[in-house]
Structure formats: structure tokens, C-alpha cells
C-alpha positions, 0 to 999 in steps of 0.5 A: 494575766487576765485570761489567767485569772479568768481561766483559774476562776472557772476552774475553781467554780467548776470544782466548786459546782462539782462538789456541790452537786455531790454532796446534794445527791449525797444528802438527798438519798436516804440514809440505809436504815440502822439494823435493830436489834431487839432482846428477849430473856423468855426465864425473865418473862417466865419469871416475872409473869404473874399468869406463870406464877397462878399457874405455878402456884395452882400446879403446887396445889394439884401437886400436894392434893395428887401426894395426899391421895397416894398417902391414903393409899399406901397407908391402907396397903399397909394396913392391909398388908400387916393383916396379911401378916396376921394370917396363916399362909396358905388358908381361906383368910390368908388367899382373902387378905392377899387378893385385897393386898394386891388389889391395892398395890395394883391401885395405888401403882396404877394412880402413881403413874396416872397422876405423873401423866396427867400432871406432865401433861398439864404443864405441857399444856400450859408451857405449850400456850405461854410460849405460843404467847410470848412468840406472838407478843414478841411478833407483834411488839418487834414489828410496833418497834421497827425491829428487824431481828430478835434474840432470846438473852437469857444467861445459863446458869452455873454450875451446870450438871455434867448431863445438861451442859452439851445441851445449854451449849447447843441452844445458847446461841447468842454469846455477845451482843453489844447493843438492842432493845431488850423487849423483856419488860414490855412481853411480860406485861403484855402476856399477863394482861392477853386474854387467849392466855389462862392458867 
């Protein structure tokens, strides 16, 4: 009998070590880091940015001053065209009026278009920049966060026209995400206070 006990006592110490020992090893090693997630709507940025709303609110006014210039002229081609009226077709005044008649239609096409250009341009410009901006802000505030992936949240909105659906469907990647640190708030603060960015 004592041999028994003995025997039994050894068994349940050497079972005893043994889990001991794995959970030791267990406990030593690190725990595999939990993914990270972050989460980045760039409409709420563009929205809540004051910068993006100067720069809307500039583009307004370039806007309105470019529609001011057109009216000018289109009331001078009117002007200009009712004298055309005035005049006998075919005379020395009638070829006069309508050569400055023309002149002015061809100037106030040629403005139109220009001014269509340059203000595509400048907002190209300008959205080009914040969204190079808000990348790098979000670059930058993703690695300060330990984050390993960032998604872009933002929600379509509905309706959506009938021309437009096929491409919110192709670049509206995310469809669920359960979980992440939406970054939004801090990249708008951050874009407004760069000083590389300037509406």
C-alpha cells in the first residue's frame, strides 16, 4: 500500500508540474496583437472642414462675379443685336452692326467656356490638395494609433440617380463593419489647423 501511495503521489505531482509548466509557457508568450481597425467617412471630413467650406464659399463668389461678367455681355449682344434689327440688310450699317454683333457673340462664347475652364480647374486644384491632406493626416494619426487598416465609412445616399448607381456600387466598398476607431473627427481637426493646406 505504500508503494501505491507513493507511486500515485508522484503521478499526481508529475501531472501537476506538467500543467504547470504549460501554462507558464503559455502566459510568457504574447498575446498575438488584436487587429485595429480604423474608420474615416472623407463627406464628413469635407463637410466639417472649416478650410473646405472658406474654399466653398470663396468659389461661390468667383462663381457669382464669372455670371456677372457673362450678364454684361449678353446684355450688350442684345443691345447690339436689336440695332441689328434696326438696319437694312444688306447696307454699309447693316454689314457694320453685324460685324460688331458677331465680335460680341464670339466674345461672350469664348468667356463662357473660359470661365467653365478655369473654375473646373480650381476646384480640381483645390479637391486634389485636401484629399492629398486628409491621406497623409490619416497616415500619420493611424500609425500615432497603432492601427493596422483604415477604411473610408462613408454611407451612399439615397435615391441615387439611375447614371450614378453602377459607380457608387463599384467604389462603396465597405458594406459592414462591426467595430474600429472612426478617425473622423480627429482628420478634420487636423486638415484645418495644416498649415500646407490653404483655400
Amino acid at each position: 500500500m505504500n508503494g501505491k501511495t507513493v507511486a500515485a503521489g508522484v503521478l499526481v505531482c508529475a501531472v501537476a508540474l506538467f500543467v504547470a509548466m504549460q501554462y507558464g509557457q503559455a502566459a510568457s508568450q504574447p498575446a498575438a496583437p488584436a487587429s485595429k481597425t480604423g474608420l474615416v467617412s472623407v463627406r464628413e471630413v469635407l463637410n466639417g472642414s472649416k478650410k473646405h467650406g472658406q474654399y466653398t464659399s470663396q468659389m461661390m463668389k468667383r462663381q457669382s462675379q464669372a455670371s456677372a461678367q457673362l450678364d454684361e455681355l449678353a446684355k450688350q449682344l442684345s443691345t447690339e443685336e436689336a440695332e441689328l434689327k434696326t438696319s437694312k440688310p444688306g447696307t454699309p450699317d447693316y454689314l457694320k452692326q453685324l460685324q460688331v454683333v458677331l465680335e460680341t457673340r464670339g466674345k461672350l462664347q469664348n468667356q463662357q467656356e473660359y470661365l467653365k475652364q478655369q473654375l473646373n480647374m480650381e476646384n480640381k486644384k483645390w479637391l486634389e490638395d485636401i484629399y492629398q491632406e486628409i491621406l497623409k493626416t490619416v497616415n500619420d494619426i493611424a500609425k500615432e494609433k497603432g492601427l493596422e487598416l483604415v477604411l473610408e465609412r462613408s454611407e451612399p445616399k439615397f435615391p441615387i440617380d439611375s447614371g450614378e448607381m453602377y459607380i457608387v456600387m463599384s467604389t462603396h466598398k465597405v458594406l459592414y463593419c462591426g467595430g474600429g476607431v472612426d478617425l473622423t473627427g480627429d482628420v478634420t481637426a487636423r486638415v484645418d489647423a495644416s498649415a500646407n493646406l490653404k483655400p
